[in-house]
N, CA, C and O atoms as CSV, one atom per row, in Angstrom:
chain,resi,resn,atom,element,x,y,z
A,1,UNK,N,N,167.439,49.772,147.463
A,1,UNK,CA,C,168.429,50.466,146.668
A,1,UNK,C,C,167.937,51.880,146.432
A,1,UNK,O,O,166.764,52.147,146.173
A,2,UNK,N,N,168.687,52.558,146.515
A,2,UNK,CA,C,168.669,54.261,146.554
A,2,UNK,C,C,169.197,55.180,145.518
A,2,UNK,O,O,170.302,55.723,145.553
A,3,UNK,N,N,168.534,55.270,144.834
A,3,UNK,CA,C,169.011,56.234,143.684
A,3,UNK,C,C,170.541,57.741,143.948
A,3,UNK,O,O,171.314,58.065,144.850
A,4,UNK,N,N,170.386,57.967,143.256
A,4,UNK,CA,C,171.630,58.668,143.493
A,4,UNK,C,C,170.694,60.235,143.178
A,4,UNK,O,O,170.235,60.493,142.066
A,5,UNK,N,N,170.564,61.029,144.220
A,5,UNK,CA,C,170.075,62.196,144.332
A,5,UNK,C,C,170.101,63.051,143.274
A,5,UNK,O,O,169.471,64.100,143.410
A,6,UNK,N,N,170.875,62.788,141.905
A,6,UNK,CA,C,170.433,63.750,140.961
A,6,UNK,C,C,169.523,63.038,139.981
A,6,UNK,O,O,168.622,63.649,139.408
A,7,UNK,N,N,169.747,61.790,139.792
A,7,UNK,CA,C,169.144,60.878,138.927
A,7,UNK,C,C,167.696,60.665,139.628
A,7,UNK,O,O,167.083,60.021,138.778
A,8,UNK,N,N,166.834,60.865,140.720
A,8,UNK,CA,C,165.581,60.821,140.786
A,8,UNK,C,C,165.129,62.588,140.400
A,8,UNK,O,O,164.253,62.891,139.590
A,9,UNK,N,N,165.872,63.475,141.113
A,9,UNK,CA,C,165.429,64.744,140.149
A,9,UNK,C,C,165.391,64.360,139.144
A,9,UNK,O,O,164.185,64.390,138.898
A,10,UNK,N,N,166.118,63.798,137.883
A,10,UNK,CA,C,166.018,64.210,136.725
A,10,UNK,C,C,164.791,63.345,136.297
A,10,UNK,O,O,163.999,63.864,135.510
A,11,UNK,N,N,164.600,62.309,136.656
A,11,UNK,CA,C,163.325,61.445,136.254
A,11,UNK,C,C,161.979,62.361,136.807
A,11,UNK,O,O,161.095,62.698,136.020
A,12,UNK,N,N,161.947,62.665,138.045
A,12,UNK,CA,C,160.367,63.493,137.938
A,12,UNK,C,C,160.824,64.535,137.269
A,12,UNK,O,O,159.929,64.399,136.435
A,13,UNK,N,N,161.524,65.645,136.794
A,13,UNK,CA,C,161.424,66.951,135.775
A,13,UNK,C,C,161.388,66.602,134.569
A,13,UNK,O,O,161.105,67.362,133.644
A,14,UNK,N,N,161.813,64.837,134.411
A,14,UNK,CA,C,161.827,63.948,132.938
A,14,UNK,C,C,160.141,64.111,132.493
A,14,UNK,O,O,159.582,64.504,131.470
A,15,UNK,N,N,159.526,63.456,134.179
A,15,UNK,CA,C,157.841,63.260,133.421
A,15,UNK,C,C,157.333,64.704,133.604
A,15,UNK,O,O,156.591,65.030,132.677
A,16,UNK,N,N,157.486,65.499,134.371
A,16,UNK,CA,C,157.097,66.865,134.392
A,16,UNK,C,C,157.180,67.453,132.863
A,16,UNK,O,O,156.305,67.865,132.101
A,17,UNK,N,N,158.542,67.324,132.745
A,17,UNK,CA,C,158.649,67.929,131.157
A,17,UNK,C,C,157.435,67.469,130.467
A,17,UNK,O,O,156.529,68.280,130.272
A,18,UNK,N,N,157.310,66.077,130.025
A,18,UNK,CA,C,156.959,65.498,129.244
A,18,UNK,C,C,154.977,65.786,129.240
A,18,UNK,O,O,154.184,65.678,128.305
A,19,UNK,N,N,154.739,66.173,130.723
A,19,UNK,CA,C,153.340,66.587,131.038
A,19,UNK,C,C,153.030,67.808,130.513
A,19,UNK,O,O,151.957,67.954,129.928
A,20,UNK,N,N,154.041,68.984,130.668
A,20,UNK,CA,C,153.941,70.118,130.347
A,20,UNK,C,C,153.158,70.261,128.853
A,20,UNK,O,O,152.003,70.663,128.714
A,21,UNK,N,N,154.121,69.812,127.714
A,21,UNK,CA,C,153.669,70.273,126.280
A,21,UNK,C,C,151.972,70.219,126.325
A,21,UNK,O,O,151.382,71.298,126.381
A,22,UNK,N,N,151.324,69.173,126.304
A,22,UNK,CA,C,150.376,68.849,126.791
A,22,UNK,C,C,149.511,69.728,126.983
A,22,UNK,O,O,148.513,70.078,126.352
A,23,UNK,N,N,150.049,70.100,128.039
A,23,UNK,CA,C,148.934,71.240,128.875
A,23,UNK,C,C,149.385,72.107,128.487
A,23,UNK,O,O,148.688,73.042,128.879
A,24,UNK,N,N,150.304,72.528,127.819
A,24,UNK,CA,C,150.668,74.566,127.394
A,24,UNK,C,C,149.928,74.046,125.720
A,24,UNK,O,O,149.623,75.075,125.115
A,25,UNK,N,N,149.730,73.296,125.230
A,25,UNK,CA,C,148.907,73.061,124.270
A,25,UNK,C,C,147.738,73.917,123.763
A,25,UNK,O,O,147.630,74.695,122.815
A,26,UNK,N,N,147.064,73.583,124.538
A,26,UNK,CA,C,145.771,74.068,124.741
A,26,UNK,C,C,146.094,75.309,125.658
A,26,UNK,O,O,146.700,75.212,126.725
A,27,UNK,N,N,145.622,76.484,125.123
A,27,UNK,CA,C,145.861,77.980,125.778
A,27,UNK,C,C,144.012,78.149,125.480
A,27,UNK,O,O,143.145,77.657,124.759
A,28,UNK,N,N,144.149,79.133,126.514
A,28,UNK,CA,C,142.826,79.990,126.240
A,28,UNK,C,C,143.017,80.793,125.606
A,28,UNK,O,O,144.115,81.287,125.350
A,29,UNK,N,N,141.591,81.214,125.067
A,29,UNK,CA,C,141.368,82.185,123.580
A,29,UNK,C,C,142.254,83.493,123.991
A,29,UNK,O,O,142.239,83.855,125.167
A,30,UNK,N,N,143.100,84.271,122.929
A,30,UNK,CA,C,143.308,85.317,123.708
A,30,UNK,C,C,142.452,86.485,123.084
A,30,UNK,O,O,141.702,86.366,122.115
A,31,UNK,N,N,142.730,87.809,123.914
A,31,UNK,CA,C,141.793,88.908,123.752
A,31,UNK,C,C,141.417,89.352,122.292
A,31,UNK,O,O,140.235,89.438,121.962
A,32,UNK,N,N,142.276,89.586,121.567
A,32,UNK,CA,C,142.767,89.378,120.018
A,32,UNK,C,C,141.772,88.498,119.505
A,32,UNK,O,O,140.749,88.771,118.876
A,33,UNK,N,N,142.163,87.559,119.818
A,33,UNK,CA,C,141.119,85.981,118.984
A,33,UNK,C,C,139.903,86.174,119.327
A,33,UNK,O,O,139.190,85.878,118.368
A,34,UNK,N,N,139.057,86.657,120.556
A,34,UNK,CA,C,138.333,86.851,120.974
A,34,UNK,C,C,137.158,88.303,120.044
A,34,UNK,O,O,136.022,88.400,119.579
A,35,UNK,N,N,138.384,89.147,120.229
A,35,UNK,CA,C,137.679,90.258,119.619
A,35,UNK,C,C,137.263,90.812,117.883
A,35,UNK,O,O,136.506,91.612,117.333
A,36,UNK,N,N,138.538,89.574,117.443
A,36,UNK,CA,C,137.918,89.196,116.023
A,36,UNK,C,C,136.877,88.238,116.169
A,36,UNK,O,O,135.960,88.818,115.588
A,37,UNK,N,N,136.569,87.521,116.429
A,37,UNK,CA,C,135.632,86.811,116.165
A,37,UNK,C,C,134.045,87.278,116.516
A,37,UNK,O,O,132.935,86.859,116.188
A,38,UNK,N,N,134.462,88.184,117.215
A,38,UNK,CA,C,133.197,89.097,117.921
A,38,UNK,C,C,132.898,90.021,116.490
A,38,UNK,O,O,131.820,90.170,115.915
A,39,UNK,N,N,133.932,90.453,116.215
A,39,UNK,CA,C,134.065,91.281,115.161
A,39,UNK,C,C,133.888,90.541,113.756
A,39,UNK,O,O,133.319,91.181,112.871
A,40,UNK,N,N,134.199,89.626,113.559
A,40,UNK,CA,C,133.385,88.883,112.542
A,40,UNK,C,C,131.747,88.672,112.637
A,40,UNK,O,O,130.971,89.057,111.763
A,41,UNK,N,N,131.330,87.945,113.936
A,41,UNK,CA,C,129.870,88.090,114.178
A,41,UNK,C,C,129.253,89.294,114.077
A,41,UNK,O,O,128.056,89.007,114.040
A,42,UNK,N,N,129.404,90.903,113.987
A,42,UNK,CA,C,128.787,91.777,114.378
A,42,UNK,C,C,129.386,92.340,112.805
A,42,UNK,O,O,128.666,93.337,112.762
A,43,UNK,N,N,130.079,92.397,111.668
A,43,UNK,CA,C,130.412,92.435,110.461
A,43,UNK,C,C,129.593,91.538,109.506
A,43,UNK,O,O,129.534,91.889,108.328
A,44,UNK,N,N,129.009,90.509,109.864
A,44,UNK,CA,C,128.664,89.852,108.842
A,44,UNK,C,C,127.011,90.146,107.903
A,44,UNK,O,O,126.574,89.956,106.767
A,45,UNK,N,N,126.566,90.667,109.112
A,45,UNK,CA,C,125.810,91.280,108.702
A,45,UNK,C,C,125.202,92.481,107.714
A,45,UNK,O,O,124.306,92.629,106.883
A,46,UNK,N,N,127.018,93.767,108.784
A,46,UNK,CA,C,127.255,94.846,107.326
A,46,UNK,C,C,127.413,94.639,105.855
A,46,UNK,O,O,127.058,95.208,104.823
A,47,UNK,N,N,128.331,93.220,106.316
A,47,UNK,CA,C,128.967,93.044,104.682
A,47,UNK,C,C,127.592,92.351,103.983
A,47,UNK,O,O,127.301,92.828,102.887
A,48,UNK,N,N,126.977,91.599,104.342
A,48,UNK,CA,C,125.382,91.670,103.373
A,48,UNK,C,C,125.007,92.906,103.223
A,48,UNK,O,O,124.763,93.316,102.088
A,49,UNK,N,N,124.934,93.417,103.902
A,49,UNK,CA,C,123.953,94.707,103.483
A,49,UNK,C,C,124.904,96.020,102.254
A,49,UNK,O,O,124.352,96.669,101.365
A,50,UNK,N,N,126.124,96.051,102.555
A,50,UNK,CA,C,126.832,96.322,101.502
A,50,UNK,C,C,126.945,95.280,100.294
A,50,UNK,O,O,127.165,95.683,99.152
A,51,UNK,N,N,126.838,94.375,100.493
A,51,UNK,CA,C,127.274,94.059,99.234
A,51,UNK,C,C,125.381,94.341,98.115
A,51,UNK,O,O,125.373,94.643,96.922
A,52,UNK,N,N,124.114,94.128,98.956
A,52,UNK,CA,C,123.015,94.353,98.355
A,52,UNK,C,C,122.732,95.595,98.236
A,52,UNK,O,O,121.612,96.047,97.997
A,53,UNK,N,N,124.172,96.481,98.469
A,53,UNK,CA,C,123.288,98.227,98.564
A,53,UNK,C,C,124.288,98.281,96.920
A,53,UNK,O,O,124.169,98.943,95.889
A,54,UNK,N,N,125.073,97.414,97.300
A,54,UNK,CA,C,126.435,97.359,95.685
A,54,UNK,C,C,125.125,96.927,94.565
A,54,UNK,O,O,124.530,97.412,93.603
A,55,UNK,N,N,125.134,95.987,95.200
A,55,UNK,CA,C,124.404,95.339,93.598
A,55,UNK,C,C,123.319,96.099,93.096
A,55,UNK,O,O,123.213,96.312,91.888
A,56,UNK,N,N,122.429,96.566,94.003
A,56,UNK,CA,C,121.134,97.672,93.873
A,56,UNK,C,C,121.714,98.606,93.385
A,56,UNK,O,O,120.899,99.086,92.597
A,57,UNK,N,N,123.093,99.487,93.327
A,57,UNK,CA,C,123.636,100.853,92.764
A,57,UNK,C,C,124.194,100.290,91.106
A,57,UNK,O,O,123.897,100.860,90.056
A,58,UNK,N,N,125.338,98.636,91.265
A,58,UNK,CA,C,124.790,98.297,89.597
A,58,UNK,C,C,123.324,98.160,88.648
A,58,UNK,O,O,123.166,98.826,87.624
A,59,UNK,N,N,122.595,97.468,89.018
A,59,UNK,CA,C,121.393,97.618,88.976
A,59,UNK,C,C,120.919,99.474,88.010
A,59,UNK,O,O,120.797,99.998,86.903
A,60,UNK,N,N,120.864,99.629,88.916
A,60,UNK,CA,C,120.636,101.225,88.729
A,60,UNK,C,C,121.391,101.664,87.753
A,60,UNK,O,O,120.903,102.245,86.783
A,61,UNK,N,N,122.715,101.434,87.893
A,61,UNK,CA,C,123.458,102.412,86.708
A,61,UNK,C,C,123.272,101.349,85.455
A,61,UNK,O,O,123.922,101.646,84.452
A,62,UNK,N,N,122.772,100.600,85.409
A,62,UNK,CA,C,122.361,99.709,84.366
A,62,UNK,C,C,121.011,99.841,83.566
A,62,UNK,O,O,120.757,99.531,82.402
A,63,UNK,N,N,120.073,100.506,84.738
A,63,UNK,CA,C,118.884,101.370,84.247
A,63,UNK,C,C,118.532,102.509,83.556
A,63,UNK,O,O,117.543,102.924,82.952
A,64,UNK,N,N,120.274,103.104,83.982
A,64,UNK,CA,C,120.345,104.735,83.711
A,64,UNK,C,C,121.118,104.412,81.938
A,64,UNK,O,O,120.897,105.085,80.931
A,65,UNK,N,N,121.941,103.304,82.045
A,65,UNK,CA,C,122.365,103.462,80.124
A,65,UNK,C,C,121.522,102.717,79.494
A,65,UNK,O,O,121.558,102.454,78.292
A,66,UNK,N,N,120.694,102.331,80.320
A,66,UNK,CA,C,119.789,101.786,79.027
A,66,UNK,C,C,118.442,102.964,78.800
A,66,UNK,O,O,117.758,103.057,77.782
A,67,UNK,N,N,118.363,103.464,79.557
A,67,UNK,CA,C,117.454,105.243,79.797
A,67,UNK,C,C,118.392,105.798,78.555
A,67,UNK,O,O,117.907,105.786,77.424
A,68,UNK,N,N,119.858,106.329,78.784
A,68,UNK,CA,C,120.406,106.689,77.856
A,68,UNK,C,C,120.608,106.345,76.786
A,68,UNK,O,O,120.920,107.169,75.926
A,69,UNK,N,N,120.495,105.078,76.526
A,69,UNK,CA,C,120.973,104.674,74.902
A,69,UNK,C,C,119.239,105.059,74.270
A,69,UNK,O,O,119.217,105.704,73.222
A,70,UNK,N,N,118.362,104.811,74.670
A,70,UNK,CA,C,116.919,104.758,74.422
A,70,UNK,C,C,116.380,106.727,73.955
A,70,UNK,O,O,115.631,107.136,73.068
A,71,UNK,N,N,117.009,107.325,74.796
A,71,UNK,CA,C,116.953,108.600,75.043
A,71,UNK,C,C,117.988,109.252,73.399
A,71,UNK,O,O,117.524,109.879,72.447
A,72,UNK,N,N,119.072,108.909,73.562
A,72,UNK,CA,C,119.843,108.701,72.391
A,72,UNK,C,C,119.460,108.528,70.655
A,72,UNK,O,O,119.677,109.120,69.597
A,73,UNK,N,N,118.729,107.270,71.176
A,73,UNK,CA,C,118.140,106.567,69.697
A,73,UNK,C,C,117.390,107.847,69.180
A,73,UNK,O,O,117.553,108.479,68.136
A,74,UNK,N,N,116.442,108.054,70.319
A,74,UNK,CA,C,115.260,108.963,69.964
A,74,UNK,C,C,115.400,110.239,69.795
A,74,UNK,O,O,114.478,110.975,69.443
A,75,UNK,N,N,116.539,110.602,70.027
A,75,UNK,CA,C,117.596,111.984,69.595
A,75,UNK,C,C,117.931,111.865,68.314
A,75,UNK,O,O,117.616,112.818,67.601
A,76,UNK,N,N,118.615,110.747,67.693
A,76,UNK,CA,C,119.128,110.410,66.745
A,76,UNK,C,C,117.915,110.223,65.630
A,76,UNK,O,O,118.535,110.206,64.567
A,77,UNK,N,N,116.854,110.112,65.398
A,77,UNK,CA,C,116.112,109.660,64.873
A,77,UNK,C,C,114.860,110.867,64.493
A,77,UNK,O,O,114.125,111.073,63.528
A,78,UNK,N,N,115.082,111.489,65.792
A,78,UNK,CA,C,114.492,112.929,65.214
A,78,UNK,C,C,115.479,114.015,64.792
A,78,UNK,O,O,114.956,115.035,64.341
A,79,UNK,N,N,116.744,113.984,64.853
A,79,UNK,CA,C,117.458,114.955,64.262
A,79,UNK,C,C,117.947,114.696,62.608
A,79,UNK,O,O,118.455,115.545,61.876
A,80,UNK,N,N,117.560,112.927,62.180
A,80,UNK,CA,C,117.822,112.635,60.945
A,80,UNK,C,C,116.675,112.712,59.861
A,80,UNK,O,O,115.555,112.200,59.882
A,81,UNK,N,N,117.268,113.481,58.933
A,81,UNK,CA,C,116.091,114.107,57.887
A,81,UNK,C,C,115.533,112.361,57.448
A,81,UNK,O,O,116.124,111.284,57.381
A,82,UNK,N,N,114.033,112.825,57.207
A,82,UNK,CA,C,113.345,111.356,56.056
A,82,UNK,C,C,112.275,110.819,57.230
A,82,UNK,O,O,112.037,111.146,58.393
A,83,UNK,N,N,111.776,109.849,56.322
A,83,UNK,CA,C,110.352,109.359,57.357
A,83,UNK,C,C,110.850,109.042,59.046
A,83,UNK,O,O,111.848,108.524,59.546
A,84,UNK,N,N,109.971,109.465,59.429
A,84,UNK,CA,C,110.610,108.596,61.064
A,84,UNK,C,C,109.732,107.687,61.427
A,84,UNK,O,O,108.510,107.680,61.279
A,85,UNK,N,N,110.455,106.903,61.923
A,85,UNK,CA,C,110.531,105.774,62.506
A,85,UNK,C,C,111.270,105.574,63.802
A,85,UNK,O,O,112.496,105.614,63.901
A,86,UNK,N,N,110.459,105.365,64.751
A,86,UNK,CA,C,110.385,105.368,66.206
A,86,UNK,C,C,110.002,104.005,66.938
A,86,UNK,O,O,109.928,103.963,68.166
């Protein structure tokens, strides 16, 4: 028995279809995906080192008001008449 010439086309483009999704699934990386991720590996490094050059500049300006409040006191304390106390 012999199929009827459109009905076996449509059964192999049936499993063809059905093979396709499959395989268009899975794509290779594209250039984009590729070049961020490159770009993440070769960033991760900067962003440590910025973020420890950040914290080292709080640090610092944390050194400098407590320099100032200290600097301050001792302004304040010699410009006020009576015993001093330092």
């Amino acid at each position: 028995m012999q199929a009827a010439p459109g009905t076996a086309l449509l059964s192999t483009a049936t499993r063809a279809s059905t093979a396709l999704p499959s395989t268009l699934s899975v794509r290779p990386p594209s250039v984009t995906g590729a070049l961020r991720a490159l770009e993440g590996l070769l960033m991760r490094g900067g962003q440590r080192t910025a973020r420890r050059n950040a914290w080292t500049a709080v640090l610092e300006d944390r050194r400098r008001a407590k320099d100032r409040r200290e600097a301050q006191h001792v302004l304040e304390a010699v410009a006020t008449p009576g015993p001093q106390a330092t």
